[in-house]
C-alpha positions as CSV (number, residue, x, y, z in Angstrom):
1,X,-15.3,-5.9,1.9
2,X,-14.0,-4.4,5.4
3,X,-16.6,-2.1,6.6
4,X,-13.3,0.7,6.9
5,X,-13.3,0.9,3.2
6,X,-9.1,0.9,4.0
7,X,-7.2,0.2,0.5
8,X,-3.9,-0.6,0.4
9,X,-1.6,0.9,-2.4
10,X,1.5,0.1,-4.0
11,X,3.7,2.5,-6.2
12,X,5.3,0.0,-8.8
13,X,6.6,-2.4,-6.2
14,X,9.9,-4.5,-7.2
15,X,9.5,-8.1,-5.4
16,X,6.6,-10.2,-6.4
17,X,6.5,-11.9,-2.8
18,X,6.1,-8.7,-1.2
19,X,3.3,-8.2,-3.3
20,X,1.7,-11.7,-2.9
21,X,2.0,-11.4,1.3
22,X,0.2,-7.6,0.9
23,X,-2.8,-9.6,-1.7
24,X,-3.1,-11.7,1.0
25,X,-3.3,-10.2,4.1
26,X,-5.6,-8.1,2.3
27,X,-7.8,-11.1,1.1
28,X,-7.7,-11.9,4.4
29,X,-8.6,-8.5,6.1
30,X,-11.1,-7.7,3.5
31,X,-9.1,-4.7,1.7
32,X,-9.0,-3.6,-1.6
33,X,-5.4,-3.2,-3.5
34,X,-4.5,-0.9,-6.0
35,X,-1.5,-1.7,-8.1
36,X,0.0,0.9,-9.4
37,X,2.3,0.2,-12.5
38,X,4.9,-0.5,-13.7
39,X,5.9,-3.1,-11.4
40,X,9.6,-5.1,-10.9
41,X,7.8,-7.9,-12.1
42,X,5.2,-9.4,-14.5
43,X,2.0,-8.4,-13.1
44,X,-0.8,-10.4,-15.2
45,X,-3.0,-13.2,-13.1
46,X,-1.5,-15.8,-14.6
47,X,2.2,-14.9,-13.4
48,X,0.8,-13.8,-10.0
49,X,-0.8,-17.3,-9.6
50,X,2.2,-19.0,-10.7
51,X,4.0,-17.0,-8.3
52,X,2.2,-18.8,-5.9
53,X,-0.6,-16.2,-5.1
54,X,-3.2,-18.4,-4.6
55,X,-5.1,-15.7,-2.7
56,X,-5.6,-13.3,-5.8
57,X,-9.3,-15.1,-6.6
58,X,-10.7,-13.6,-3.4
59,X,-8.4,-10.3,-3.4
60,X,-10.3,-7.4,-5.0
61,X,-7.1,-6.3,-7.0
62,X,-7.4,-3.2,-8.9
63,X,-4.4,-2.1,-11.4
64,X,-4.0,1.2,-12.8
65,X,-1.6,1.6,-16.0
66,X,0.7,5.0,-14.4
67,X,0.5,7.0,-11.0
68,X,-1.0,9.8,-13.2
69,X,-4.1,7.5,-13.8
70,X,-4.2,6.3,-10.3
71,X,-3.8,9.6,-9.1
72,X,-6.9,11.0,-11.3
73,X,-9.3,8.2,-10.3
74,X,-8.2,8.4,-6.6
75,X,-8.9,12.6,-6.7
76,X,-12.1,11.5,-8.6
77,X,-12.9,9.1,-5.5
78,X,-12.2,12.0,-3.3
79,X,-9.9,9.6,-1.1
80,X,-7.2,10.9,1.3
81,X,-3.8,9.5,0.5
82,X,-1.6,8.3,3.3
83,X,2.0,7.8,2.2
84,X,4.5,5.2,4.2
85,X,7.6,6.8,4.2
86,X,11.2,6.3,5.7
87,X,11.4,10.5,5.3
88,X,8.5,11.4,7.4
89,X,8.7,13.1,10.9
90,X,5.0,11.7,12.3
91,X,4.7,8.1,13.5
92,X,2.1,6.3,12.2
93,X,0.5,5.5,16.3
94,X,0.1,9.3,16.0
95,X,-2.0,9.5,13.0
96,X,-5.9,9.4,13.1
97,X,-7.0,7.1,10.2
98,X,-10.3,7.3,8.6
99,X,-12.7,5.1,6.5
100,X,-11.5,5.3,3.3
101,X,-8.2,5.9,3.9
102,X,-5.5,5.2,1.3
103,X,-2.3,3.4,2.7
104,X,0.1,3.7,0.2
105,X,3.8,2.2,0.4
106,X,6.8,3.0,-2.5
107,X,8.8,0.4,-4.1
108,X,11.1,-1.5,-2.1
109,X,14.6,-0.3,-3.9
110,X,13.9,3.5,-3.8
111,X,10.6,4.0,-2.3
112,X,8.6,6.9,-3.5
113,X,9.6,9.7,-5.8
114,X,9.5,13.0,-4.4
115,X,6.1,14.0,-7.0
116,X,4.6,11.1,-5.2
117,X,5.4,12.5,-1.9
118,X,3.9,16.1,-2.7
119,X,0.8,14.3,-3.7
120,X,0.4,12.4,-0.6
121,X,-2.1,14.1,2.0
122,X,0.0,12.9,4.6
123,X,3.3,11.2,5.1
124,X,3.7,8.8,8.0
125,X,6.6,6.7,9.6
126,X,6.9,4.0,11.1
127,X,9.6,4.3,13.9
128,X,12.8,1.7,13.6
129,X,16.0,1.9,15.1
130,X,18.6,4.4,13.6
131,X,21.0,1.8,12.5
132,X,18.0,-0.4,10.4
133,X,17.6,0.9,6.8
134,X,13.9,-0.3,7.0
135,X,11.6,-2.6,7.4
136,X,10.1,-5.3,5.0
137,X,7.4,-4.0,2.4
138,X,5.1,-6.3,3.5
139,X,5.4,-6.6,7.2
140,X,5.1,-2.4,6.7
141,X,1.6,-3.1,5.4
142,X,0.7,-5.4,8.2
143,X,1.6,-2.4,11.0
144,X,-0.2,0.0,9.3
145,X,-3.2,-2.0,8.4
146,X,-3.5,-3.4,11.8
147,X,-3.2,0.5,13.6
148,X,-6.0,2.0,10.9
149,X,-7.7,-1.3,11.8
150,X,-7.8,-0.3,15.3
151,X,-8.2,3.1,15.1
152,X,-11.0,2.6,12.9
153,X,-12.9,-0.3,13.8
């Protein structure tokens, strides 16, 4: 694994291709992913392979059943929680990461609940023009893994 000890979460995320492109770049980069269900989509490794994953046999995928259960074992693993949002004021270039960081990015169709929000030890943005909704889920991940990246080492 990636000596930053980065994981990359995802509250119950809707589109199964967003997923597969974050299992990969993670495979690729070395990072852990936490799947936090339910998802949009069936979530078992046979449909992710079918679905064309082929990276999920050297992703470390972890699932948990409900944010309530992800959110005791992260609290357990005494891991600050960075939440991607659209509603945050402090761009993510602004933010000083550290090993062990969570980045954690809400579903595509409504992002994250408000709970989810309060939870977060920090929210961060990732500045777009004012007349783009937002970016793609996946391409998200790739910013924000690549700035904690650098930051970090």
């Amino acid at each position: 694994m990636n000596g930053t000890g980065f994981r990359i979460a995802l509250f119950q995320p809707d589109i199964a291709g967003n997923t597969g492109a974050i299992l990969r770049l993670a495979a690729c980069k070395g990072l852990q992913v936490d799947l936090i269900e339910p998802a949009g989509f069936e979530t078992s490794d046979k449909a992710l392979k079918r679905a064309g994953m082929d990276y999920l046999e050297i992703c470390s995928l972890q699932r948990h059943p409900s944010w309530e259960a992800y959110d005791e074992w992260r609290r357990k693993e005494e891991r600050r929680l960075v939440l991607f949002t659209t509603r945050a004021c402090v761009p993510y270039t602004a933010f000083a990461f550290r090993p062990g960081d969570i980045l954690l990015f809400g579903r595509e169709s409504s992002g994250a609940p408000e709970w989810v929000h309060q939870a977060a030890d920090h929210r961060l943005v990732i500045p777009i023009r004012k007349e783009a909704r937002s970016l793609n889920l996946a391409m998200s991940a790739a910013m924000a893994v690549g700035e904690a990246t650098r930051q970090v080492g």
